[in-house]
C-alpha positions in Angstrom: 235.9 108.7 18.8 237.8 108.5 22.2 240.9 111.1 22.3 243.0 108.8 21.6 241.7 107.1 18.6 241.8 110.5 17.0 243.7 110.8 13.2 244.5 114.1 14.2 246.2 114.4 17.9 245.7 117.8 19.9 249.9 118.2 19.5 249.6 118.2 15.2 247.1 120.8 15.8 248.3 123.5 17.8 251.2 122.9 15.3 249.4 123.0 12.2 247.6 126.4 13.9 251.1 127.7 15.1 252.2 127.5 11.7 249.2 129.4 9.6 247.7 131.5 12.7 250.6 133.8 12.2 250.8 133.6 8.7 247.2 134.6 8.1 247.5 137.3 10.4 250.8 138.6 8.8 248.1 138.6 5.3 245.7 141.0 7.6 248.3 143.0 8.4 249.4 143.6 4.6 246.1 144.5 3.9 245.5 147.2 6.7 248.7 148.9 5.8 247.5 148.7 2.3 249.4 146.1 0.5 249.0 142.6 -0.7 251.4 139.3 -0.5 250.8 138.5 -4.2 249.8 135.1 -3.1 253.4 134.2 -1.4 252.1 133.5 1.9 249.1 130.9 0.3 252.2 129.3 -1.8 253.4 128.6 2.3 250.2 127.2 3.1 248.0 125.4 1.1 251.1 122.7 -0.5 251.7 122.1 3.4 248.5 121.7 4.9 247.2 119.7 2.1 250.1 117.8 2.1 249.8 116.9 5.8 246.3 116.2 5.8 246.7 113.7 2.5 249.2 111.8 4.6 246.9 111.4 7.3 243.9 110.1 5.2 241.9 113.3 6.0 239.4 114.4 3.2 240.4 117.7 2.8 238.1 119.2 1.0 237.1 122.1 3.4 240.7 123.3 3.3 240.9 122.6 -0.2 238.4 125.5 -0.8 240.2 127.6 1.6 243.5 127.7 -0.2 241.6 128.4 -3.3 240.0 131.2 -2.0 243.0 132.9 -0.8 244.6 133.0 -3.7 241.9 135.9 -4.7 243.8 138.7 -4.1 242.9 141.1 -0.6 240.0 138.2 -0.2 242.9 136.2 0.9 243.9 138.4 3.5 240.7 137.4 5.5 242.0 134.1 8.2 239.7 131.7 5.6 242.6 129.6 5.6 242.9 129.1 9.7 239.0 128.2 9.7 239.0 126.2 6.7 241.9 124.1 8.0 240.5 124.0 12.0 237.1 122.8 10.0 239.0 120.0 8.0 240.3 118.9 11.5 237.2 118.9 13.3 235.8 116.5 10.5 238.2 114.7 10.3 238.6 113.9 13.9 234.4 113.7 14.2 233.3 111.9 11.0 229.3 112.7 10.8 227.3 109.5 11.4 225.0 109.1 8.0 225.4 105.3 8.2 223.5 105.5 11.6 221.2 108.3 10.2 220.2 106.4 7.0 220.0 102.8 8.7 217.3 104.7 11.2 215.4 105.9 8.2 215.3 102.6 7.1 213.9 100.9 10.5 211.4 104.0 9.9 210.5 103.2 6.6 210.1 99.3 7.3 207.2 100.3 10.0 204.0 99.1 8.2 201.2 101.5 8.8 197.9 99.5 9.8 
């Protein structure tokens, strides 16, 4: 996909990174000083970036996982969120080609052997 045929632009993600970059770090933080969000900062997160990505057709499944992981207490506090969410984007915006990986099998498998 050319840039511009994109689902998600490179604007809507340094947004969507501006907005739980800082969050996720603010979770590290917690956890170095010794304390814990009691999941309030994955109640900001995951309802918004699933949101977001539902309303741009994105399968979010990688992101998905994410949020659910970082509602396990001081396992949250890791940035699982920020990758899951930059890995949702990246497949979203560069689908994996199986149609053209299985319709070259099949030429493969066609070939009679003599």
């Amino acid at each position: 996909m050319d840039d511009d045929q994109k689902k998600i632009s490179l604007p809507e993600i340094i947004m969507l990174n501006l907005y739980v970059v800082p969050l996720d770090l603010i979770g590290l933080l917690l956890v170095f000083i010794g304390l814990d969000d009691f999941g309030i900062i994955d109640i900001l997160t995951a309802p918004v970036t699933q949101f977001y990505f539902r309303i741009k057709g994105a399968k979010a499944g990688a992101d998905l996982v994410a949020s659910a992981i970082e509602f396990i207490p001081y396992v949250g506090a890791l940035p699982i969120k920020s990758v899951g969410m930059n890995i949702t984007i990246y497949l979203t915006n560069n689908p994996p080609k199986i149609m053209e990986k299985l319709s070259a099998v099949g030429a493969i498998a066609k070939v009679k052997k003599v």
